[in-house]
Backbone as JSON, one array per atom type, in Angstrom:
{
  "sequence": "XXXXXXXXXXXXXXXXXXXXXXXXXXXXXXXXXXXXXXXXXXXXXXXXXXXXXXXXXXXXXXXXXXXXXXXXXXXXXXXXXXXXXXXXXXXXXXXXXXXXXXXXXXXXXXXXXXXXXXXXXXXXXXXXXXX",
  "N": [[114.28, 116.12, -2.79], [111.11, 117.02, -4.57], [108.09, 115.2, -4.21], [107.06, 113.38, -7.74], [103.97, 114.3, -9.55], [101.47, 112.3, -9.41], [99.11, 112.57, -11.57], [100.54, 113.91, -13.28], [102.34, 111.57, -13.97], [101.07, 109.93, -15.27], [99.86, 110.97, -17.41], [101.81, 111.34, -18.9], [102.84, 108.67, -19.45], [100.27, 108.29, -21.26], [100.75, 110.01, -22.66], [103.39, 109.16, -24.39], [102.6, 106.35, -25.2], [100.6, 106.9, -26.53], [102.12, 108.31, -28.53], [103.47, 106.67, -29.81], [101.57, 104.57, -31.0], [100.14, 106.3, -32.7], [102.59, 107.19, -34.18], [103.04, 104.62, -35.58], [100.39, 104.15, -36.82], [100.66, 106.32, -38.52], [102.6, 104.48, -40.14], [101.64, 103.09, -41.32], [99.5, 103.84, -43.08], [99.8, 106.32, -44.21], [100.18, 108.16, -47.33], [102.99, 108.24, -50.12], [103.9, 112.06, -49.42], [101.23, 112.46, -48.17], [99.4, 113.76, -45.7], [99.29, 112.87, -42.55], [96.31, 112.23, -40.4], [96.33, 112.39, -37.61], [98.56, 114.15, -37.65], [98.05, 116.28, -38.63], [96.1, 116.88, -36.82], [97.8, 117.18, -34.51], [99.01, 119.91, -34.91], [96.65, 122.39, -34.54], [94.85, 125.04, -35.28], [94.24, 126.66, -32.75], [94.68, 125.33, -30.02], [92.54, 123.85, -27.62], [93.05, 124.71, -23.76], [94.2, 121.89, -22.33], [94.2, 121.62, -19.43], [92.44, 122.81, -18.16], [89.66, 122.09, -19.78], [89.72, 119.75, -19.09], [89.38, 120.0, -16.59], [86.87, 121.46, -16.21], [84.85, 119.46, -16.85], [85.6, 117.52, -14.96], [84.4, 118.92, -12.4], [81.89, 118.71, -12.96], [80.91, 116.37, -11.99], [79.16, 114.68, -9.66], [79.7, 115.57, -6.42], [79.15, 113.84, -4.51], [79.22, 111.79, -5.35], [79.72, 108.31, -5.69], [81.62, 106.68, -7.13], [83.4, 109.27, -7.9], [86.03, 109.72, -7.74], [87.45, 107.23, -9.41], [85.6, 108.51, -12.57], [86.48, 110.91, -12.4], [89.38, 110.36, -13.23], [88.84, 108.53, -15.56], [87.68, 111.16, -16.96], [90.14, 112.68, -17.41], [91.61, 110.71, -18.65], [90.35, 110.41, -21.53], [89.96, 112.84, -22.11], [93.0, 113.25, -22.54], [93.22, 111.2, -24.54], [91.49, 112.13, -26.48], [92.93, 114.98, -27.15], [95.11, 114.55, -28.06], [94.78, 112.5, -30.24], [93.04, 113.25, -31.97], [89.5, 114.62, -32.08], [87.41, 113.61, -33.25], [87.68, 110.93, -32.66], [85.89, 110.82, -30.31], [83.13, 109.92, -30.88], [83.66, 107.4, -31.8], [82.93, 103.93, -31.47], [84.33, 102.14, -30.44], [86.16, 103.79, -28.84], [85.53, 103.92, -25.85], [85.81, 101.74, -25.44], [88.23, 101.04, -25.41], [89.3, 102.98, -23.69], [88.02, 101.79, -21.22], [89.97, 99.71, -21.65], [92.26, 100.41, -20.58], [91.72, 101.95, -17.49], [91.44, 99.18, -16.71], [93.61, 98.13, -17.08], [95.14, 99.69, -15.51], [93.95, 98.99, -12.95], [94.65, 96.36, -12.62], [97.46, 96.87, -11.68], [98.74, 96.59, -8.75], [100.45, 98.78, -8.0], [99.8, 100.85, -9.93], [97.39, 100.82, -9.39], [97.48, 102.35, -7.34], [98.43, 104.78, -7.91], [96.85, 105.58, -10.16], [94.69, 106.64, -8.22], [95.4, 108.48, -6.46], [96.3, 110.37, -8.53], [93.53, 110.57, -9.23], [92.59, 111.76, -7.04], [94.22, 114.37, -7.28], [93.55, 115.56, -9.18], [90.66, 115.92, -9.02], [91.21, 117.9, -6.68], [92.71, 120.06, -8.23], [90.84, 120.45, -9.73], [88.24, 121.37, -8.25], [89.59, 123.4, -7.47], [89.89, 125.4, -9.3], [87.31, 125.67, -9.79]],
  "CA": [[113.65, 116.09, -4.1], [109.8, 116.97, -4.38], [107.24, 113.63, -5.26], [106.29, 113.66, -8.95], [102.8, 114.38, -9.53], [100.57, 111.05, -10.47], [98.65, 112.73, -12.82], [101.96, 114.28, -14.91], [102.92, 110.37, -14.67], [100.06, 108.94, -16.32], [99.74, 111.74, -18.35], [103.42, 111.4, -19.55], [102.95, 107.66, -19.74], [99.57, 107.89, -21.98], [101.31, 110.62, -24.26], [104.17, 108.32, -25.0], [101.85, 105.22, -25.8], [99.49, 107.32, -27.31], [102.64, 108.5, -29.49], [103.89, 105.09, -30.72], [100.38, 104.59, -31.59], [100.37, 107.37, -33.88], [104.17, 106.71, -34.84], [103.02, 103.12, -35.96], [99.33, 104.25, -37.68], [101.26, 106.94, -39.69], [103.67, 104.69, -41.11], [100.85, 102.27, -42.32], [98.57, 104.44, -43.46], [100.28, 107.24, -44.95], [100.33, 108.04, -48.94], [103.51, 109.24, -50.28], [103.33, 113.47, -49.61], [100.55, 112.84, -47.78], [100.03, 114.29, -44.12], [97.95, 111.73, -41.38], [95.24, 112.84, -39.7], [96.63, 112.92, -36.63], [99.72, 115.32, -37.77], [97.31, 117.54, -39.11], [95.38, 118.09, -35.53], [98.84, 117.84, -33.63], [99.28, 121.49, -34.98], [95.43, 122.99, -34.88], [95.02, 126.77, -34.86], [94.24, 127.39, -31.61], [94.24, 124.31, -29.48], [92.01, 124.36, -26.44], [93.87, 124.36, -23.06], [93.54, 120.8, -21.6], [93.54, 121.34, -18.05], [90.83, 123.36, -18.29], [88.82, 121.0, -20.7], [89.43, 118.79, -18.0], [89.12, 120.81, -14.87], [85.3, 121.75, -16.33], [84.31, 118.5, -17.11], [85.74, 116.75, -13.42], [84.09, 119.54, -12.07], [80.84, 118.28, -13.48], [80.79, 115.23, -11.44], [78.37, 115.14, -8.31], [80.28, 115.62, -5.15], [78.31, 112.83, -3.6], [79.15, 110.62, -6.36], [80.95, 107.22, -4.77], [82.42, 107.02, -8.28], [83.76, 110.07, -8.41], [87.49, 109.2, -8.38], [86.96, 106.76, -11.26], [85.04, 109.0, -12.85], [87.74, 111.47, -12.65], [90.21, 109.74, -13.63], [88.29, 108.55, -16.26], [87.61, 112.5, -17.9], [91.78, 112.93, -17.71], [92.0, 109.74, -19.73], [89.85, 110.72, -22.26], [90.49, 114.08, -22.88], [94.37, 112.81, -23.06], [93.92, 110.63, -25.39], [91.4, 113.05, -27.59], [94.13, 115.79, -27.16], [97.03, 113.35, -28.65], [94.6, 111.45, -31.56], [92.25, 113.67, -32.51], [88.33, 114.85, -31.23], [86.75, 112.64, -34.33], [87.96, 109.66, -31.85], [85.25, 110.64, -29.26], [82.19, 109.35, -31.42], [84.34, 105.99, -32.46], [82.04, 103.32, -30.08], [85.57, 101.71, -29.64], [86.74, 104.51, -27.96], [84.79, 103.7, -24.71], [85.84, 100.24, -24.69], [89.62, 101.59, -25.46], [89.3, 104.07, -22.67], [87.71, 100.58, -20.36], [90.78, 98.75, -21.17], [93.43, 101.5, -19.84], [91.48, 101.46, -16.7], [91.3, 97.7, -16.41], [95.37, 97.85, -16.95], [95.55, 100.64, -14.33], [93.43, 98.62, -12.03], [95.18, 95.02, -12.34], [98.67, 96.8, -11.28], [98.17, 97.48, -7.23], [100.98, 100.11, -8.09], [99.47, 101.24, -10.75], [95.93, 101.49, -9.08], [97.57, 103.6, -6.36], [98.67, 105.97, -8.59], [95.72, 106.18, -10.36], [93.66, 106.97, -7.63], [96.2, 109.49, -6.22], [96.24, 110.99, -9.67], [92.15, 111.55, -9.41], [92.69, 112.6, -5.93], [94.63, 115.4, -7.58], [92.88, 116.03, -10.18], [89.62, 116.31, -7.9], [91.62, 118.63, -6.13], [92.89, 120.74, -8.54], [89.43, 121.04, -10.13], [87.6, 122.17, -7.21], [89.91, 125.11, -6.64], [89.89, 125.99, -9.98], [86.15, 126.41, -10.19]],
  "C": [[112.13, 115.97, -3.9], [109.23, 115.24, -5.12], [107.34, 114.22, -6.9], [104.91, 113.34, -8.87], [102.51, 113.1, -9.94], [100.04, 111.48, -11.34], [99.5, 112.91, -13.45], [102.21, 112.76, -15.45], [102.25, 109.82, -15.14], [100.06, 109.49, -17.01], [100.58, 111.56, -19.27], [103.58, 109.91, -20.2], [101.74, 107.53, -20.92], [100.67, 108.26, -23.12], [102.57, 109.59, -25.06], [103.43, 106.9, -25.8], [100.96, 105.84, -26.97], [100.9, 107.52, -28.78], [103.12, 107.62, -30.44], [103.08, 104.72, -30.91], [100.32, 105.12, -32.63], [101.53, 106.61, -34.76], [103.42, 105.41, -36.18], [101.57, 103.33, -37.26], [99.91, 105.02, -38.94], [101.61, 106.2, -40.79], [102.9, 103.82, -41.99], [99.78, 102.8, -43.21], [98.84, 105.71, -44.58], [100.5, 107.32, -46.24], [101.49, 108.35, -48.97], [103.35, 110.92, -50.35], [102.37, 113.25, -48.82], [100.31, 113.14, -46.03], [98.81, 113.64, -43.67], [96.94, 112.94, -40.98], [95.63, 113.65, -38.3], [98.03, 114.03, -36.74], [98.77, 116.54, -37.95], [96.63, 118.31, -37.56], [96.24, 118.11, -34.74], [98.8, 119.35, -33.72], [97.74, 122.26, -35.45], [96.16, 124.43, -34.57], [95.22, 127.53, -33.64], [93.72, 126.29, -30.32], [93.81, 124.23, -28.34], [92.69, 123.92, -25.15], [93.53, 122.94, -22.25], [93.28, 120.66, -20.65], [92.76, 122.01, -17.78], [89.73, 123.16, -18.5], [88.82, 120.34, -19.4], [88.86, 118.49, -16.49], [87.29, 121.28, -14.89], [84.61, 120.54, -16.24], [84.46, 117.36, -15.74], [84.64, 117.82, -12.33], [81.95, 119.18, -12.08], [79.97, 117.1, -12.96], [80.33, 115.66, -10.21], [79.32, 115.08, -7.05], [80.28, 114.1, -5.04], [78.75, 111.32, -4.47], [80.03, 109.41, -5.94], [82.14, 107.15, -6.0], [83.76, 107.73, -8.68], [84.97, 110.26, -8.97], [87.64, 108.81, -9.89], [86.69, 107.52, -12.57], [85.9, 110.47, -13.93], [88.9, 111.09, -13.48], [90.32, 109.29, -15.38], [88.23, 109.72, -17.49], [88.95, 112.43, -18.13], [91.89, 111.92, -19.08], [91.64, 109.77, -21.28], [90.47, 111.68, -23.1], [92.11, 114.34, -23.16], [94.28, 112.28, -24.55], [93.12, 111.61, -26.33], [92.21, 113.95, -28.12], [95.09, 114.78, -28.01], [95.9, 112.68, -30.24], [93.43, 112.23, -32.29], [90.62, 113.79, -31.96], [87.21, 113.76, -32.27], [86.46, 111.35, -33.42], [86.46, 109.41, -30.72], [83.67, 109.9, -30.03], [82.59, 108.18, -32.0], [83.76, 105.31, -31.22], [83.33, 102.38, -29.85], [85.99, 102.19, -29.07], [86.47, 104.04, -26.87], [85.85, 102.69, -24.58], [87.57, 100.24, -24.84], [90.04, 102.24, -23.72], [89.42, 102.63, -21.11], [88.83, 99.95, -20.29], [92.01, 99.84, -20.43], [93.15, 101.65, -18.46], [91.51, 100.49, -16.06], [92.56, 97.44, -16.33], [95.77, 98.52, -15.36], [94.95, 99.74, -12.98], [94.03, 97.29, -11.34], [96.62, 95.08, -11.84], [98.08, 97.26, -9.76], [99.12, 98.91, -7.19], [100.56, 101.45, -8.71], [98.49, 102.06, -10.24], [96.17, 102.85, -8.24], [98.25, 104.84, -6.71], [97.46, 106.58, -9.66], [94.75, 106.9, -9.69], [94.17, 108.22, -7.21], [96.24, 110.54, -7.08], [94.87, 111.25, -9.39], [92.22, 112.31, -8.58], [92.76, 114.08, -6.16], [93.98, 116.27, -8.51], [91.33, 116.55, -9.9], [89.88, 117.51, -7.5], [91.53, 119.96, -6.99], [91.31, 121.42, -9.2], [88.55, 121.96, -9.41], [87.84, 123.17, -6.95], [90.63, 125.52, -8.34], [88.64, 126.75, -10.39], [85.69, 127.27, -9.41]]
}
């Protein structure tokens, strides 16, 4: 049986959190008839491909950068959770400090971390030989 990718599993693990997030804002927020925010940009017109979004923007990061992992890791997380809650989210100055604690979780598991890092690894990877 091949590994599973680290990035799919964080990825797989935001989208689910990210979704009971949603799930839970909907049911408080919602008018009768009326459709959330985030249902509305689940189904946009023409939704831009994410590993691409993502693969430009890791791509963007200096080689040299000691960071860079982080960094990495970091863009995925982002552009996950914008993808899943909407692009409005990225000018919310909680976002950041949202984004800080998902890191700070990822960092305090040693399992965790070593799948995070493995996950930029890849994501490093794949970037580079996409551009």
């Amino acid at each position: 049986m091949a590994p599973v990718d680290p990035a799919n599993q964080l990825a797989a693990l935001i989208r689910v959190q990210v979704a009971e997030l949603r799930r839970r804002q909907e049911t408080k927020s919602r008018a009768p008839g009326q459709r959330s925010q985030p249902e509305a940009v689940a189904n946009p017109s023409s939704p831009p491909d994410l590993g691409a979004v993502v693969a430009q923007r890791i791509r963007s990061i200096d080689a040299g950068d000691p960071q860079r992992e982080r960094k990495a890791l970091r863009m995925f997380l982002e552009s996950v959770m914008l993808s899943e809650l909407g692009p409005g989210l990225a000018n919310d100055p909680s976002f950041a400090v949202m984004i800080d604690h998902v890191q700070a979780q990822f960092d305090s598991d040693p399992e965790l971390a070593q799948a995070a890092r493995d996950a930029a690894q890849v994501l490093l990877k794949n970037a580079d030989a996409a551009g």
